[in-house]
C-alpha positions as CSV (number, residue, x, y, z in Angstrom):
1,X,135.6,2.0,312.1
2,X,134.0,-0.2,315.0
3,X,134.0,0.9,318.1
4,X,133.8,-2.6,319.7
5,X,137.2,-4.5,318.2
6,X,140.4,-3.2,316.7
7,X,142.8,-5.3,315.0
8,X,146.6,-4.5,314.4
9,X,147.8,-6.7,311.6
10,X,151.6,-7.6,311.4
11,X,153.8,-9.5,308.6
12,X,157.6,-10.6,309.0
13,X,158.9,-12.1,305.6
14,X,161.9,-13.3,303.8
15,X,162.6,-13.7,300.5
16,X,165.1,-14.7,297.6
17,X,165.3,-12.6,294.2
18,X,166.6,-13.4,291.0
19,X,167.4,-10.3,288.4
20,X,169.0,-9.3,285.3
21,X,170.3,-6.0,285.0
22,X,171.7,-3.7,281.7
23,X,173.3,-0.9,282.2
24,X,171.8,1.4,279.8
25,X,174.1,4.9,279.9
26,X,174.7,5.7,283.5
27,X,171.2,4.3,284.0
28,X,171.2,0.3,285.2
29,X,167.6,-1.4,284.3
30,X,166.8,-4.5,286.7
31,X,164.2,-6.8,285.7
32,X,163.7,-9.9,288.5
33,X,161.7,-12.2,290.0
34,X,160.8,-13.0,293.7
35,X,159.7,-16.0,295.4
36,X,159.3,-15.8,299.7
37,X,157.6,-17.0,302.6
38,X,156.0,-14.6,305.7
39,X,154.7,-14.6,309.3
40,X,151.2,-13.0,309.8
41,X,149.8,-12.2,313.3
42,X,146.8,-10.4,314.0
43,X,145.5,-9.3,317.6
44,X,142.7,-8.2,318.5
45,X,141.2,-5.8,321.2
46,X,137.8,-6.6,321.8
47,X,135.2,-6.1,324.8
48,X,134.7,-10.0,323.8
49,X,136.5,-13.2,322.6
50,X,138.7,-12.7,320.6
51,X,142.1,-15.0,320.2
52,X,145.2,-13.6,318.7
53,X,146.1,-15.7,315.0
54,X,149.1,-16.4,313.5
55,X,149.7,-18.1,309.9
56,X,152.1,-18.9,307.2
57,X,152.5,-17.5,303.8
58,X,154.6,-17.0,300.7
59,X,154.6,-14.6,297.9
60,X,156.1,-14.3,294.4
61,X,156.2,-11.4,292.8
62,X,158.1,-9.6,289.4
63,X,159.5,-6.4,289.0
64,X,161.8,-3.2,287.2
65,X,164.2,-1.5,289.1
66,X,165.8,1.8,287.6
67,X,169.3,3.0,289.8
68,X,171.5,5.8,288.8
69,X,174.3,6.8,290.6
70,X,174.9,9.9,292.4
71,X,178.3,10.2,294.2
72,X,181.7,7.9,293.5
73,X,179.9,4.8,294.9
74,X,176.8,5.8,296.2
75,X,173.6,5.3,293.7
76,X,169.3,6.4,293.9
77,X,167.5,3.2,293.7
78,X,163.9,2.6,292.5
79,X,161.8,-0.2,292.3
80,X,158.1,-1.2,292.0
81,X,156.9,-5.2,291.8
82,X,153.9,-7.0,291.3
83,X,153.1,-9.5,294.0
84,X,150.8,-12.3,294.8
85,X,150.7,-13.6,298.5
86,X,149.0,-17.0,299.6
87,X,148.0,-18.3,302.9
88,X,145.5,-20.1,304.9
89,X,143.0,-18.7,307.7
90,X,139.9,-19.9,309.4
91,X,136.4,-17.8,308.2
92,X,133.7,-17.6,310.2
93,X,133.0,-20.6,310.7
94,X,136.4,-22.3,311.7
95,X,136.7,-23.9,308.4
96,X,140.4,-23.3,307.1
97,X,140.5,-21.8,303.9
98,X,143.5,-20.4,301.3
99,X,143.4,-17.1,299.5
100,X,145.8,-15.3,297.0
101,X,145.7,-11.7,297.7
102,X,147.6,-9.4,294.8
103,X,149.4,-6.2,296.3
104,X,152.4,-3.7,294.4
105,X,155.2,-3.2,296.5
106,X,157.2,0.2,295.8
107,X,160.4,1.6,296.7
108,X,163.0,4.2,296.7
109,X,166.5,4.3,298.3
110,X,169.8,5.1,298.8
111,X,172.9,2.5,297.9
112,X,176.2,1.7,297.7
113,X,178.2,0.1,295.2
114,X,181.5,-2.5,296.8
């Protein structure tokens, strides 16, 4: 914590997924593939100087899903992927630079079949 600056990072992204699934008893397996680009914007509160940054990114990622159904159409969705997401900033001192940064993205919900 620092009491002199806070920061509030925040990411908008899009992306487009490829996946195979297999139905496997009333279970359906999904194995796919990501590929996407993002928005980041950081702000900063600061007794000094500090400008507000914004950059561009994409990702690309794998993962399983697991969904099993649990009314007529409705069905309980998992999912967890591996990810790696690239983009540029400046470091200390201005110099523009390009990292990869690896993150695992997790989720549970609730679908419908149409």
């Amino acid at each position: 914590s620092n009491p002199v600056l806070s920061a509030t990072h925040d990411v908008l992204s899009g992306e487009l997924r490829a996946a195979r699934t297999w139905d496997v008893g009333r279970l359906a397996i999904e194995l796919g593939a990501t590929a996407g680009a993002e928005v980041l914007h950081q702000g900063f509160d600061t007794l000094g100087r500090a400008p507000n940054r914004m950059a561009l990114g994409g990702h690309v990622g794998a993962g399983i899903g697991l969904a099993v159904p649990v009314a007529e159409r409705l069905y309980l969705g998992s999912e967890a992927a591996a990810q790696t997401h690239f983009f540029r900033f400046e470091d200390r001192d201005g110099a523009p630079r390009t990292v990869a940064r690896f993150a695992v993205r997790c989720l549970l919900g609730l679908g419908a079949w149409f």
